[in-house]
PDB file with SEQRES, HELIX, SHEET and CRYST1 records, atoms N, CA, C and O in Angstrom:
SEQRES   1 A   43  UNK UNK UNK UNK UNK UNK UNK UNK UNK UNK UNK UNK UNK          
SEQRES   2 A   43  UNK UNK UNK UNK UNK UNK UNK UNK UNK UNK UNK UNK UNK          
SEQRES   3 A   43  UNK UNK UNK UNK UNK UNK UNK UNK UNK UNK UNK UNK UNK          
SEQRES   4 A   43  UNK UNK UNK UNK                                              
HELIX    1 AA1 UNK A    3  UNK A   42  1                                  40    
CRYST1    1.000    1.000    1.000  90.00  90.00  90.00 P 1           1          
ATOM      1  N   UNK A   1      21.324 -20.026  -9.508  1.00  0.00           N  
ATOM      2  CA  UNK A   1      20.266 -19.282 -10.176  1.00  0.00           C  
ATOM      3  C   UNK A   1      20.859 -18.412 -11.281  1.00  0.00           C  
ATOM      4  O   UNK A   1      21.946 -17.843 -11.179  1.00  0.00           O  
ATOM      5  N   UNK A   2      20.213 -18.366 -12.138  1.00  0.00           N  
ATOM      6  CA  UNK A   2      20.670 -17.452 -13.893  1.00  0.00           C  
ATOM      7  C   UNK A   2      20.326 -16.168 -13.395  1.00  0.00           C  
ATOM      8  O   UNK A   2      19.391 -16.017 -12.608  1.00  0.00           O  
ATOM      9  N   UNK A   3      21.013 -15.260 -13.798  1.00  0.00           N  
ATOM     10  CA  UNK A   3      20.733 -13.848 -13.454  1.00  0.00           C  
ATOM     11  C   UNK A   3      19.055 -13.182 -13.957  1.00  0.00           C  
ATOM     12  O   UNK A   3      18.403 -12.396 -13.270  1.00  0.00           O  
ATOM     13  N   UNK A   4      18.716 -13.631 -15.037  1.00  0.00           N  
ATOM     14  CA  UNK A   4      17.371 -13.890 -15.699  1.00  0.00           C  
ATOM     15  C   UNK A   4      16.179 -14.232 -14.461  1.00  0.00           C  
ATOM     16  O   UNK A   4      15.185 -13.507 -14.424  1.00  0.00           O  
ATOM     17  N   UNK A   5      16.301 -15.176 -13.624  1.00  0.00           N  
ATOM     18  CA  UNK A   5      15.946 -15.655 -12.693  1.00  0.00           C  
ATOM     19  C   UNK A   5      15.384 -14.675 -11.321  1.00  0.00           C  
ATOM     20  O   UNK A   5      14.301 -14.552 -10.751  1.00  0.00           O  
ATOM     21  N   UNK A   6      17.025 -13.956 -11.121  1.00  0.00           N  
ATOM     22  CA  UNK A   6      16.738 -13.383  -9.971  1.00  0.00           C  
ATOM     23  C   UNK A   6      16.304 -11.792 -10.393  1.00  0.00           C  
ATOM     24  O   UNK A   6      15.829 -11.076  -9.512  1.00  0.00           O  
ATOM     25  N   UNK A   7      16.509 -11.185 -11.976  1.00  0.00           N  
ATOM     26  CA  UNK A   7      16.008  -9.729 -12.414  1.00  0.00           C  
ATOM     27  C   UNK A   7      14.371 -10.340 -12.492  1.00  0.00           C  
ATOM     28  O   UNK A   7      13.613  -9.371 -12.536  1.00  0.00           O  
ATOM     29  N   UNK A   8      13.835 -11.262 -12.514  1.00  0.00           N  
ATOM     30  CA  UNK A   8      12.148 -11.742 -11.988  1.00  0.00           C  
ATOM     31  C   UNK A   8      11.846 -11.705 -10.981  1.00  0.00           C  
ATOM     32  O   UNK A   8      10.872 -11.016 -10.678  1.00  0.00           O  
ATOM     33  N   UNK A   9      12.596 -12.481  -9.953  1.00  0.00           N  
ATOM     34  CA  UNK A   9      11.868 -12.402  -8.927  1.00  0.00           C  
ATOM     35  C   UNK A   9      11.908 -10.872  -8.070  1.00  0.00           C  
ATOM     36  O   UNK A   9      11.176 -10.361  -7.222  1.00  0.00           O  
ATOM     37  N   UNK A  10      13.314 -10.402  -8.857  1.00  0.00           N  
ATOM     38  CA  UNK A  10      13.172  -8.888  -8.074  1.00  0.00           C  
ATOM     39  C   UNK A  10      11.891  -8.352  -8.461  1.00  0.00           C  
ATOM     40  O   UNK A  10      11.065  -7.919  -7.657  1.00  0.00           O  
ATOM     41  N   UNK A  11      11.744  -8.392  -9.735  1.00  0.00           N  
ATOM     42  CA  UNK A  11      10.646  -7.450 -10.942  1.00  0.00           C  
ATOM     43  C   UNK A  11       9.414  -7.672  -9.585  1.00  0.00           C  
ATOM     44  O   UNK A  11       8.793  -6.837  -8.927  1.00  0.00           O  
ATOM     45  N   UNK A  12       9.424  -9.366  -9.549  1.00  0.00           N  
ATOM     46  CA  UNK A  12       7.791  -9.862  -8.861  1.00  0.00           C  
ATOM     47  C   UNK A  12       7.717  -8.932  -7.659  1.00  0.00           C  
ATOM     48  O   UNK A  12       6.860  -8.049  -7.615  1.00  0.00           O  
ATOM     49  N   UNK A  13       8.837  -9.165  -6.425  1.00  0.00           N  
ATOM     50  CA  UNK A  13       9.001  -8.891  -5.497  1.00  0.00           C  
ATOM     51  C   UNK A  13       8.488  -6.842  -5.444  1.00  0.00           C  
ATOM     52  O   UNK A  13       7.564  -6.309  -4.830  1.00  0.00           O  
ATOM     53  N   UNK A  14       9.420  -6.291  -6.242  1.00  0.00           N  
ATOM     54  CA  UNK A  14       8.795  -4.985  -6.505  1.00  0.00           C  
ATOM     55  C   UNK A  14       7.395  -4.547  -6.599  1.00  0.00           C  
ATOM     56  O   UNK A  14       6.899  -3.650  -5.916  1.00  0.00           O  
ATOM     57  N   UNK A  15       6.751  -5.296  -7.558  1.00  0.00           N  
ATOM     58  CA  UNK A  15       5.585  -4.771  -8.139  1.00  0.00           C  
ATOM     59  C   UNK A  15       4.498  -5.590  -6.872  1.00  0.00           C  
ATOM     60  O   UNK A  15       3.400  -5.096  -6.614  1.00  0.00           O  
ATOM     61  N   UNK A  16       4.880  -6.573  -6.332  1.00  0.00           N  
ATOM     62  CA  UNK A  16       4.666  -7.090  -5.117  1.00  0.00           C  
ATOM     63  C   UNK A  16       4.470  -6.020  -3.769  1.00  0.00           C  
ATOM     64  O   UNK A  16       3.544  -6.155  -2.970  1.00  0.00           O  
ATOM     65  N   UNK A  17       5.335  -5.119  -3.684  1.00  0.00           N  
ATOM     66  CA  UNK A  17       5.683  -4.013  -2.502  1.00  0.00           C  
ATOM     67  C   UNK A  17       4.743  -3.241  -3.036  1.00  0.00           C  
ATOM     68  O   UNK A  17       3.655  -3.278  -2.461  1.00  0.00           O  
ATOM     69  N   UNK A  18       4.857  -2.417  -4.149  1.00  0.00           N  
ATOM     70  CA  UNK A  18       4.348  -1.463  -4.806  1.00  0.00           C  
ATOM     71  C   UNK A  18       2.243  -1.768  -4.619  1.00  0.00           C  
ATOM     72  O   UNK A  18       1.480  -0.802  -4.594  1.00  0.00           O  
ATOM     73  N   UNK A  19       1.964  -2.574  -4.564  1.00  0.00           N  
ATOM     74  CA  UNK A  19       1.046  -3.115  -4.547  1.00  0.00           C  
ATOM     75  C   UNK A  19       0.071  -2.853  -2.913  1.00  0.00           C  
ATOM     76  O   UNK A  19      -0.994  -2.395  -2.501  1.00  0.00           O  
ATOM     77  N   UNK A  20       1.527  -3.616  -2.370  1.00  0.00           N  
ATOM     78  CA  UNK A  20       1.207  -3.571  -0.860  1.00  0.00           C  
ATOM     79  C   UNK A  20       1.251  -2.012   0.203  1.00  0.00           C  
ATOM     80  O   UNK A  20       0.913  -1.759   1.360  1.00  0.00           O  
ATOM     81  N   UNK A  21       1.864  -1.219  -0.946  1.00  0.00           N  
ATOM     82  CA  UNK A  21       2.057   0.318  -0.557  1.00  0.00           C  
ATOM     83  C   UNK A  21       0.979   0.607  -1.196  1.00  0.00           C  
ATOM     84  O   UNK A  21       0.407   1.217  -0.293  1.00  0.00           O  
ATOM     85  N   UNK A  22       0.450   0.628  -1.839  1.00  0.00           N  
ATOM     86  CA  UNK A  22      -0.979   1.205  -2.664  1.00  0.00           C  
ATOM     87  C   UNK A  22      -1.939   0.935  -1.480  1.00  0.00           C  
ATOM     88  O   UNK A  22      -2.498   1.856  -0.885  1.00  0.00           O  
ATOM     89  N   UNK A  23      -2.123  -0.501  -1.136  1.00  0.00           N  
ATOM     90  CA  UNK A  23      -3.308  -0.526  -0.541  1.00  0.00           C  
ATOM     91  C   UNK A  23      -3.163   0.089   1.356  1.00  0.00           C  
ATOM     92  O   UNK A  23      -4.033   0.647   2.026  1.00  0.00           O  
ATOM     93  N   UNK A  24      -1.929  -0.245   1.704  1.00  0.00           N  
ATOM     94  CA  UNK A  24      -2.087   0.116   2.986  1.00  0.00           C  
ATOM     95  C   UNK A  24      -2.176   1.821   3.026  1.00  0.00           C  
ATOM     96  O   UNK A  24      -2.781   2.340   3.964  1.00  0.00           O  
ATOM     97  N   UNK A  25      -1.667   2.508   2.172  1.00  0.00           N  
ATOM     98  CA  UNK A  25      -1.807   4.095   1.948  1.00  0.00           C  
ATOM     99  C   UNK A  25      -3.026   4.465   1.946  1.00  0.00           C  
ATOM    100  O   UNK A  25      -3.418   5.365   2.690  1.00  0.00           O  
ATOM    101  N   UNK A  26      -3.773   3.857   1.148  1.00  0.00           N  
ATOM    102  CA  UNK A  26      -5.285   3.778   0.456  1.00  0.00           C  
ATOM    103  C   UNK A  26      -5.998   3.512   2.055  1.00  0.00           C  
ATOM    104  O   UNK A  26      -6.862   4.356   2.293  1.00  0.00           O  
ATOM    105  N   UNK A  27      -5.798   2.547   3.118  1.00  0.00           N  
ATOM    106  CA  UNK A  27      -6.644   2.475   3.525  1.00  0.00           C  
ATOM    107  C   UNK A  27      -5.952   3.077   4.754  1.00  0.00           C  
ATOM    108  O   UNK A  27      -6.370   2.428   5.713  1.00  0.00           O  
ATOM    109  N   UNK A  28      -4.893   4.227   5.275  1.00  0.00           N  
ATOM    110  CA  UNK A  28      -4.524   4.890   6.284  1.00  0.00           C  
ATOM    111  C   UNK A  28      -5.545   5.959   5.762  1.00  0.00           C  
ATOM    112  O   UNK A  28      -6.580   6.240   6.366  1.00  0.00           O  
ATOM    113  N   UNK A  29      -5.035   6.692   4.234  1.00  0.00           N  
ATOM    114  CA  UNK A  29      -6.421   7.578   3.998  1.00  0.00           C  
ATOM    115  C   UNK A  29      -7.992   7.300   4.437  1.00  0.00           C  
ATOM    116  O   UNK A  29      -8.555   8.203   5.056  1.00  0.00           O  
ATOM    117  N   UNK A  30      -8.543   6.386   4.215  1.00  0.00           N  
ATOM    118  CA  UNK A  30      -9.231   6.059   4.563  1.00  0.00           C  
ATOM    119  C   UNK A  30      -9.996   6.285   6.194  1.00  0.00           C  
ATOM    120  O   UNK A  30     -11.055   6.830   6.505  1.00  0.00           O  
ATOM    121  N   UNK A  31      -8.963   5.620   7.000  1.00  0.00           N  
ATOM    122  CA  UNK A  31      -9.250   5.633   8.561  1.00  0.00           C  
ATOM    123  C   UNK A  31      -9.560   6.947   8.319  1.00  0.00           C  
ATOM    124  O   UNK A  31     -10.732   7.317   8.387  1.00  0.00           O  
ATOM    125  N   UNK A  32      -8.379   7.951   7.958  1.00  0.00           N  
ATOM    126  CA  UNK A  32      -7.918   9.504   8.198  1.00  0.00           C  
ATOM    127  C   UNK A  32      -9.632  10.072   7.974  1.00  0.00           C  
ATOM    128  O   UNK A  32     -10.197  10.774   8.813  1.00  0.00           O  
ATOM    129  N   UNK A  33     -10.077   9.751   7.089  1.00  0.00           N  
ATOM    130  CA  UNK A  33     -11.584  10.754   6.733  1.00  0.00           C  
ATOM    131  C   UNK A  33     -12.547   9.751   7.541  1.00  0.00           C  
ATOM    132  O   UNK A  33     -13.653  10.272   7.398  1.00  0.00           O  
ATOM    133  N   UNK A  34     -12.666   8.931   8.087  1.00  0.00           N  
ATOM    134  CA  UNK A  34     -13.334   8.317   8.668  1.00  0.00           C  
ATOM    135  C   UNK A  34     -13.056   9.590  10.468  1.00  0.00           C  
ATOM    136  O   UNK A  34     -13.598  10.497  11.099  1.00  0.00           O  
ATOM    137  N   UNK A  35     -11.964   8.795  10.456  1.00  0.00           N  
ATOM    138  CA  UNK A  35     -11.761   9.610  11.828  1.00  0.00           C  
ATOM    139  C   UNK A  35     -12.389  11.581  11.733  1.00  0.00           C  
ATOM    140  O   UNK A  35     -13.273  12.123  12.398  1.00  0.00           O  
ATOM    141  N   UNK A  36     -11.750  11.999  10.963  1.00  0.00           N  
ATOM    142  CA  UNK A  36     -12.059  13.167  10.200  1.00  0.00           C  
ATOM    143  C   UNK A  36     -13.839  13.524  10.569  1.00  0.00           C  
ATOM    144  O   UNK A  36     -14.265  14.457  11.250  1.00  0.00           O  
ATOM    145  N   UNK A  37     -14.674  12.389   9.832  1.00  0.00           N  
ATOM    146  CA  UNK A  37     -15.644  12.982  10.072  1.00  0.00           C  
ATOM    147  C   UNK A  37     -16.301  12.602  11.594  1.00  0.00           C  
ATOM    148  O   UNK A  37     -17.363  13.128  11.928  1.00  0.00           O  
ATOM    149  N   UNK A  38     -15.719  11.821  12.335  1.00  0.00           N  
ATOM    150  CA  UNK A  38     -16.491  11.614  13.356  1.00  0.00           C  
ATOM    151  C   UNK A  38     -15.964  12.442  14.365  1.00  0.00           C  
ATOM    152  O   UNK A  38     -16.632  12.657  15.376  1.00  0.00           O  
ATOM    153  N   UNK A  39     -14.562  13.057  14.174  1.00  0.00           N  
ATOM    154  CA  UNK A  39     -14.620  14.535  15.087  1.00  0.00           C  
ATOM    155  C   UNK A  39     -15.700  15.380  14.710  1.00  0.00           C  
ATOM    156  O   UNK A  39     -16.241  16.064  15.578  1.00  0.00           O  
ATOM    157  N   UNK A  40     -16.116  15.426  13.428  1.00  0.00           N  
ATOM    158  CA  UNK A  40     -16.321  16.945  13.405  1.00  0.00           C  
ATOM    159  C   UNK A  40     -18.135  16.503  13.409  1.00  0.00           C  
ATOM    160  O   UNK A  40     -19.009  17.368  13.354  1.00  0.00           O  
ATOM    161  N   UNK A  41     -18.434  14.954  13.489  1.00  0.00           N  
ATOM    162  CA  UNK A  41     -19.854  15.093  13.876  1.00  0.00           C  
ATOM    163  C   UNK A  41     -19.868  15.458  15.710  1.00  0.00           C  
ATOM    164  O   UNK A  41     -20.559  16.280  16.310  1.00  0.00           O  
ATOM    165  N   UNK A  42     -18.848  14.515  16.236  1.00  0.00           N  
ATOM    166  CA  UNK A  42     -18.543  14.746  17.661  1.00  0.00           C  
ATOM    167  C   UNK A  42     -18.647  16.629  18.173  1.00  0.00           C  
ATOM    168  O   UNK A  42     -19.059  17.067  19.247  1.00  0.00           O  
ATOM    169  N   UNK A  43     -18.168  17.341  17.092  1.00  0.00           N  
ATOM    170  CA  UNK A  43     -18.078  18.595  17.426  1.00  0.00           C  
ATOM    171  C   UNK A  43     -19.229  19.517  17.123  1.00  0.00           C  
ATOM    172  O   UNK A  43     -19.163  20.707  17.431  1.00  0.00           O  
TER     173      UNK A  43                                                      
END                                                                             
């Protein structure tokens, strides 16, 4: 493999993660105010 080659698939692989950290963050927030409000209707 050309070094060209593998500074891509890193690039892909990165912006790949970066992606996959956006959304699973996005939707732990998520649960978090979900849960959030059903204590405080519970309460």
């Amino acid at each position: 493999m050309a070094k060209e080659e593998i500074k891509k698939l890193i690039e892909d692989s990165k912006k790949s993660l970066e992606q996959d950290h956006k959304k699973s963050s996005q939707s732990i927030k998520d649960e978090l105010q979900s849960f959030k409000r059903k204590t405080l209707d519970q309460i």
